[in-house]
N, C-alpha and C positions, 0 to 999 in steps of 0.2 A: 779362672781365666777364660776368656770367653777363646770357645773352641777354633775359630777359623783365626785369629790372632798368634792362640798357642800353635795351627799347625804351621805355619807360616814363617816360624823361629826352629823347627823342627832339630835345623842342621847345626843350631849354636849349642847344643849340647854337647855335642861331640866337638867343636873347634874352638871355644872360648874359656880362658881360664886357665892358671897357673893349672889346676889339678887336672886338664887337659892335654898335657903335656904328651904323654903318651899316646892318646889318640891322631895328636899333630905330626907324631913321628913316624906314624906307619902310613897317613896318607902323603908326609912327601917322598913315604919310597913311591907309593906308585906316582907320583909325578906334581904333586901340591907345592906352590910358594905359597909365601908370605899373604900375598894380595885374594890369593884361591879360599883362603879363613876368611873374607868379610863379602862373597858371595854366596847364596843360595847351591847347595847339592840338589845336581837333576842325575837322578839314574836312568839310563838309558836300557830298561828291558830287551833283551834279544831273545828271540826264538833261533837262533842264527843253527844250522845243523846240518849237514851232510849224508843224512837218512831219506831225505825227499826231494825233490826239486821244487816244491814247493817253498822252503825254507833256504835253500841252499848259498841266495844271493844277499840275505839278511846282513851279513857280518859287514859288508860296504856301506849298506843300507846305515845300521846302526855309526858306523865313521861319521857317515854325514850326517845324523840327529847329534852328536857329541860336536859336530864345528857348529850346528846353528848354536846349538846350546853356549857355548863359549865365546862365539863373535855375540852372542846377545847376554853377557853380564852371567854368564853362570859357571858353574863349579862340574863338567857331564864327567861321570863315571859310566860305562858298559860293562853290565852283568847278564848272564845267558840264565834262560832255563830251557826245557826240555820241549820235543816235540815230538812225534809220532807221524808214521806214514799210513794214511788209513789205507790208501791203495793199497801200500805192498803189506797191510794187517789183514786184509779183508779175506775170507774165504774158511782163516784157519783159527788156533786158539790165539793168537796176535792181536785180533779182533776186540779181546774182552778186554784190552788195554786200553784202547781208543778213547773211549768214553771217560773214565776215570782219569785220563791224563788230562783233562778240562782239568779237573780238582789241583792236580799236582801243579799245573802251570800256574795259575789263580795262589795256592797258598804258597810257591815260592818266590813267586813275586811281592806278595804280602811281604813275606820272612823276610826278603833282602832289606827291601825299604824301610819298613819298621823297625829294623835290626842297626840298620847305617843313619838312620832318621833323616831319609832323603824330605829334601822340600818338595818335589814332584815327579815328572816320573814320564815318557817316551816310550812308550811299547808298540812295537814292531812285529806284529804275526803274519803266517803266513796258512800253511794247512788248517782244518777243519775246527780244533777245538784252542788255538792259538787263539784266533780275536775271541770267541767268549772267556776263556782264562783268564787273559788279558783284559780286557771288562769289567770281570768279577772283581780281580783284585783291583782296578781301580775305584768300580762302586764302592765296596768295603773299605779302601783308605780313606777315600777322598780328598787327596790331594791332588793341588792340581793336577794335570795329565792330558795328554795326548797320545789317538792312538793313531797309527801311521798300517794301512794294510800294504804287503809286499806285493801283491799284485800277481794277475789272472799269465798264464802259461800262454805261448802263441797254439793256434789249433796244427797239429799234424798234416801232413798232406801225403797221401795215397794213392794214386792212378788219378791226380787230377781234383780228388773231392779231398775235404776235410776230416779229418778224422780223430779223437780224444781217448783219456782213457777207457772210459764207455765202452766206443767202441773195441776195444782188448778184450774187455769180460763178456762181449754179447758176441766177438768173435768165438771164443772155448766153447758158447751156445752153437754156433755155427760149423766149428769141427764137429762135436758129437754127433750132431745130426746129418753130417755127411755134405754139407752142403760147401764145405771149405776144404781144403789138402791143410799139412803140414808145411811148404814152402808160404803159401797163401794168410794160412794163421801166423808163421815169422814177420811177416813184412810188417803185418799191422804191429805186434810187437815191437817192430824196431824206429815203427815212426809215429807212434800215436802221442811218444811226451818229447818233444824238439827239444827242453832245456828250461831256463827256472822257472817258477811260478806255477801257482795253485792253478787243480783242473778246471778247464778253460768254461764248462757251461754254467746255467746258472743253477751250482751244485752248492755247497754246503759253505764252503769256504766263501764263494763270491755271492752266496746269500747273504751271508753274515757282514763281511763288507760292507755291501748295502744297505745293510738294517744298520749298524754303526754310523755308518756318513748321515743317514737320516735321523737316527739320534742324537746326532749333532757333537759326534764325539772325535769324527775325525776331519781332516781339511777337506773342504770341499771336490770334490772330485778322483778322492785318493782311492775310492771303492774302485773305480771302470780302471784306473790308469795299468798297463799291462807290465806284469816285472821288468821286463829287456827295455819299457821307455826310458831314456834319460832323463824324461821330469821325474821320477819315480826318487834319482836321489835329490830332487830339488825340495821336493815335498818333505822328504826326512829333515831336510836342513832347517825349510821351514816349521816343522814341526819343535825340533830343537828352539827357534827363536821364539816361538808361540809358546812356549810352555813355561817361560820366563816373565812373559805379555803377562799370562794368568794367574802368574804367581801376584805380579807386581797390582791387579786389577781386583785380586780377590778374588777367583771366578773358579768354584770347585765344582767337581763331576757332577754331585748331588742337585745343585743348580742346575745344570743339563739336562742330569738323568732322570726327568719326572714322569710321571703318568701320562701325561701329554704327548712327550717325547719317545714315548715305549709305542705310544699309538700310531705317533710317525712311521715308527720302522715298523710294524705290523705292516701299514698300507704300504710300503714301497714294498716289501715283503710279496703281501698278494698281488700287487698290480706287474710284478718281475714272475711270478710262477714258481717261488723258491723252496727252497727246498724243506720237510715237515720237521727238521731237524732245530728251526728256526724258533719252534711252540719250547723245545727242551732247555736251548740255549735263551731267549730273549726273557723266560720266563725266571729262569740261574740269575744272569743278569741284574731283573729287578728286584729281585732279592738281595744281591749284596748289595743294590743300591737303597734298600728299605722303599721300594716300592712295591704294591698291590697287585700285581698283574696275575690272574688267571687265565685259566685255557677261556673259558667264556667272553673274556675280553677281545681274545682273536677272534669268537665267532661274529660279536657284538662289530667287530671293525669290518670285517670280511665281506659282511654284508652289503654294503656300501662301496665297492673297487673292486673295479673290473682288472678283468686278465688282462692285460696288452700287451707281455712281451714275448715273443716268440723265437723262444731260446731253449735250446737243449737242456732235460733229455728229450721232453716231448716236441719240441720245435725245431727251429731249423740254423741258430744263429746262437753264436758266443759271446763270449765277452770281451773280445778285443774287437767284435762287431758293432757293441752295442758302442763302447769308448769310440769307437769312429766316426758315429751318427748324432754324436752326444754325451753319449756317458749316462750314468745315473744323476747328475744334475741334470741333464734335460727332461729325464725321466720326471723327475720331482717338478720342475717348471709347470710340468702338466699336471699333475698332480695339485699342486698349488692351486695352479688356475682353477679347477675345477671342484674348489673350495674342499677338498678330503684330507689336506693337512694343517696343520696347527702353524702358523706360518712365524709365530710370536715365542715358539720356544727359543733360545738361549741354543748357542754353538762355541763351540772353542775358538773361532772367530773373534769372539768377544758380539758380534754380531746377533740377530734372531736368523733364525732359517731363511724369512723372506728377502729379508737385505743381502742374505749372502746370493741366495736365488735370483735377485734383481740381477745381477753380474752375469749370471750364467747364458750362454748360448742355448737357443732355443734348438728341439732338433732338427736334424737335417732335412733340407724338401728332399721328397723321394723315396727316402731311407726305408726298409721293412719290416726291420730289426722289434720296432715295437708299433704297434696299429694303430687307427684312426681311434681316439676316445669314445666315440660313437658308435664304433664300430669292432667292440672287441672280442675278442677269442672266447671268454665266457662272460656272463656279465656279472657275475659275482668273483672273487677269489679262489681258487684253486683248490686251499688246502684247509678242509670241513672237518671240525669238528662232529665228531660221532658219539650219540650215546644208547645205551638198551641193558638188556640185561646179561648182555656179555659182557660188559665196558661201562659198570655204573660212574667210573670217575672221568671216562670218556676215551676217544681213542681219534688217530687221526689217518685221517686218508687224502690221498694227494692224488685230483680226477681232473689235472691238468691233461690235455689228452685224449681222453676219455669221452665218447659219447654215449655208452651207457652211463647211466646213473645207479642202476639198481643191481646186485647179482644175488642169486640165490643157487645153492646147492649144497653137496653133502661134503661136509667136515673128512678132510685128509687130514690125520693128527701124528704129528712127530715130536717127539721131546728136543729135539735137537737139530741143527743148523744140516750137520752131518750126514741125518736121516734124511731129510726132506731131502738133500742132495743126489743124495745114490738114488731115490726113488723117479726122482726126474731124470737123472742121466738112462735109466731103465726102463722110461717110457711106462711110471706106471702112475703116473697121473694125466690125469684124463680131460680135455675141454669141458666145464663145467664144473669142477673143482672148484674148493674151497682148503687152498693151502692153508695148515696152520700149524706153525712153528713155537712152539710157548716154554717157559723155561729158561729164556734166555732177555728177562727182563732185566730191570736196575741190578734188585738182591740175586736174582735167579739166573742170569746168567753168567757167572757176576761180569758187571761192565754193559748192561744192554747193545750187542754186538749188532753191525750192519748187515743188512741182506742183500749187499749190491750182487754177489755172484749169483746167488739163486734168481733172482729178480731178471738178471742178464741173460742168467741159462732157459730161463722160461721165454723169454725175446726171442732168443737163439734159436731157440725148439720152434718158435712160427706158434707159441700158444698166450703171447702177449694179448691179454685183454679178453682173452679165451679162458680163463682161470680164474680167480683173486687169491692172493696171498693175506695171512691175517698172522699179528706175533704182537705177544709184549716187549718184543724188542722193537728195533727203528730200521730206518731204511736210508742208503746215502742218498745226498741229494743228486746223483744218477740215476739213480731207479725211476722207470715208471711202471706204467701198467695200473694194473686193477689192485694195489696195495694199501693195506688198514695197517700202522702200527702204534705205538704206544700204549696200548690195551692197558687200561689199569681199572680196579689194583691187578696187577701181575699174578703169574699162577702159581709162583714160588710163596707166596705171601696167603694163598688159597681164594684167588680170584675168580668168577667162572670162567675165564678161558682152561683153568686149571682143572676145571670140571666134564668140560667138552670129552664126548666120546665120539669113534669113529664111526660118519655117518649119520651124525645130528645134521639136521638143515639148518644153514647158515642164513641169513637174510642179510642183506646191506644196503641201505638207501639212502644214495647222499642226499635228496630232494627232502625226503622228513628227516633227513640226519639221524635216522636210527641202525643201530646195528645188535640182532637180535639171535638167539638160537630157541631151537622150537620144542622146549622141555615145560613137563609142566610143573608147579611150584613144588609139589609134593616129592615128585622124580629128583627135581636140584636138591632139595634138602635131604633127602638119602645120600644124594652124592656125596652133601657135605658131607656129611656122618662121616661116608665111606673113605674119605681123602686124607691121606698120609703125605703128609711135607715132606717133601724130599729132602733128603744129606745135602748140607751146604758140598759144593762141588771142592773149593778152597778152604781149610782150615786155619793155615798162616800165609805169612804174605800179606803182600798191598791190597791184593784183590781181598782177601780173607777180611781187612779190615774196612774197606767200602761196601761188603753185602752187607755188614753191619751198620756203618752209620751211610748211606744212601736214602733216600726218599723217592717216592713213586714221582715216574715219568710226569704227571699228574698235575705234581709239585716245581718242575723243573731236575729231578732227580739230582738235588744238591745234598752233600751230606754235613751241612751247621744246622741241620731243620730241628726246633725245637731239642737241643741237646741235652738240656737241661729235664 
């Protein structure tokens, strides 16, 4: 049977037929007549949860994808999976969760669908690894779908100026160093997250967003719109009525989700200043969607798109800034114009990109939020690609920011998040430094864990840009400064970062894209010799069983890689 026919009948398995009988009777307890058997099953994915504010407003959200669904010919069920607060993970062992609950949301969303033989499918994210989960498991179905984002947080307000959660962790940089009180550090505390939606700059969640809407996977303009707007549950609805369009049209993710389409959100990617978390996740993505994407393809697009938007952490403007100005459809308009996007791929519109973009509002005269085409912040993208013989699979660094290019100095080496911590809070790293945290990659730490606090605490100290930080782990899309992450292969795995000794000279240059340590061939192959793999940290447990099936950062650090 030809496969997009069979998915298309998916739901008559379960509703048609004497020997169905029983299936028919448990879905009229949750609420099925007679007429709900000879429409299409839409599952309404929620991330809906009470652990973040990020997530917190979903569960209305999801109501209203269940009435478009059903005012447009469908059968909507709402099922939840899981979500994580990377904010309130970050700093401790909470941290090594984050990452791997990408997996978990992605394969129980599989599970639900596959299990009920939904005909398509509404997911609604809102935190950091929600839309790639969500992604994933729709590239891998491939039935229809739409993804609908919950939308960006208002920014905080503090003595007048704006202020996010950023600012909370580079304030604890600011106590230490004496340069805050205790009353001082409260306030920002109590006012940096106002209520729902993901952190306001253009960090990880509203990277993601963006890279989505430009892959043409959610409604136009769903990326910028801010949780608290009231189009926000229009869009759900809509979303519900469009996923019934697609069904009835034929028009599956795969379709969408092409090589083309991966290069879209790349460039909206760099020309927004987004976050390096975007190379882990866009790259997971194309993989459930059986597409080809490597790190080299980001370098390869990068090249060509400029910086424009000047948006935190390195800038001065949010996301309910840029939605005001325009949005990321304005964004893309330019973008378009200026011939860097694919304007012919295919949207859940049913539309191509550029016909949906014909509609869109140009941006605002005036506006700051993102710069003259001609005139932009760097003229390449942000977030480079690095390789040498620290990082022969490559590593990435985010020199949004940044006017140096180049740093050099000696190797500060800690096994652990923990270490590196107390050594800064004790003032014993030095300007000129070469932080490097390793151990806490995919397998190695397990969960490749964020370095927002450290990253923040080095802001706080006054030695932003004064240092670099280097880790096989990652970094949120808050951080900046002089930071290299994704170092592969990792050092758990016996990578050279896992070879580095304290006070090797570090080299980094984003201009040759090389990132080097100053040993010579015969000295590393001792080392090899000498290197003892560490005791996996976890034995049982979730974690236990993703240092095992994980793949390097490299890869997208997905764990179906070659299972076989």
């Amino acid at each position: 049977m030809d496969e997009k026919k069979d998915l298309r009948i998916r739901s008559k398995v379960i509703s048609e037929g004497v020997n169905r009988v029983p299936n028919r009777s448990m879905l009229r307890a949750v609420g099925f007549k007679d007429e709900d058997f000879k429409k299409p099953m839409i599952g309404i994915a929620s991330t809906w949860s009470e652990v973040t504010p990020c997530n917190v407003h979903i569960d209305d959200l999801a109501k209203e994808a269940k009435s478009g669904a059903s005012n447009n010919g469908g059968a909507p069920m709402i099922f939840n999976t899981i979500t994580v607060s990377d904010g309130i993970a970050m700093g401790h062992e909470g941290m090594h969760y984050s990452l791997p609950s990408r997996e978990i949301i992605a394969d129980s969303i599989e599970t639900v669908s596959n299990a009920e033989r939904l005909d398509g499918v509404v997911a609604i994210g809102g935190c950091d690894k929600t839309t790639p989960g969500c992604l994933m498991a729709i590239g891998r179905m491939n039935i229809p779908s739409v993804y609908v984002y919950g939308g960006t947080i208002q920014p905080g307000k503090l003595n007048g100026k704006d202020i996010d959660i950023v600012s909370s962790f580079e304030a604890v940089g600011q106590y230490h160093e004496g340069n805050i009180n205790d009353e001082e550090l409260h306030q920002v505390e109590c006012h940096a997250c106002p209520g729902a939606g993901a952190c306001g700059g253009m960090y990880t969640a509203n990277t993601m967003a963006s890279a989505v809407e430009a892959l043409g996977m959610s409604i136009p303009g769903s990326s910028s719109t801010p949780a608290v707007n009231d189009y926000k549950e229009q869009e759900c609805k809509q979303a519900g009525e469009m996923v019934i369009e697609l069904l009835e049209k034929g028009i599956y993710p795969r379709d969408i989700m092409t090589k083309q389409a991966f290069e879209n959100a790349i460039t909206v990617v760099m020309a927004l200043g987004g976050s390096t978390n975007a190379f882990l996740h866009l790259t997971a993505m194309a993989h459930s969607a059986g597409v080809d994407l490597s790190l080299d393809d980001f370098e390869r697009v990068r090249q060509n798109v400029p910086h424009l938007a000047d948006m935190k952490p390195s800038g001065k403007y949010v996301m309910q800034d840029l939605y005001e100005v325009g949005g990321v459809p304005a964004v893309m308009k330019v973008l378009l114009d200026e011939g860097l996007l694919h304007g012919d791929c295919l949207t859940v519109t049913g539309k191509t990109l550029a016909e949906n973009l014909a509609e869109a509002d140009p941006l605002k005269e005036g506006q700051q939020v993102i710069v003259p085409f001609d005139e932009p912040i760097k003229p390449n993208g942000p977030l480079v690609l690095l390789k040498g013989n620290l990082a022969p699979e490559g590593a990435v660094a985010k020199m949004s920011g940044q006017k140096a290019s180049r740093f050099e100095g000696p190797a500060r080496v800690f096994d652990s998040e923990a270490e590196a911590t107390t050594a800064i809070v004790d003032n014993k790293v030095k300007e000129g430094d070469v932080v490097v945290i390793r151990n806490v990659g995919p397998k190695g730490g397990p969960g490749m864990p964020e370095m927002l606090s450290i990253t923040a605490m080095i802001v706080g100290k006054g030695l932003g840009g004064k240092v670099a930080l280097l880790t096989d782990g990652r970094f949120s899309g808050g951080s900046h400064g002089f930071v290299i992450g994704h170092v592969a292969p990792e050092a758990v795995v016996g990578g050279p970062i896992g070879l580095l000794q304290e006070g090797d000279t570090i080299t980094i240059d984003s201009e040759t894209q090389q990132i080097n340590f100053d040993v010579t061939e015969d000295e590393l192959e001792q080392r090899r010799q000498d290197w003892v793999r560490p005791e996996p940290k976890y034995k049982t447990g979730m974690l236990a069983k993703y240092a095992r099936l994980v793949s390097s950062s490299a890869k997208g650090a997905v764990t179906d890689l070659d299972l076989d």
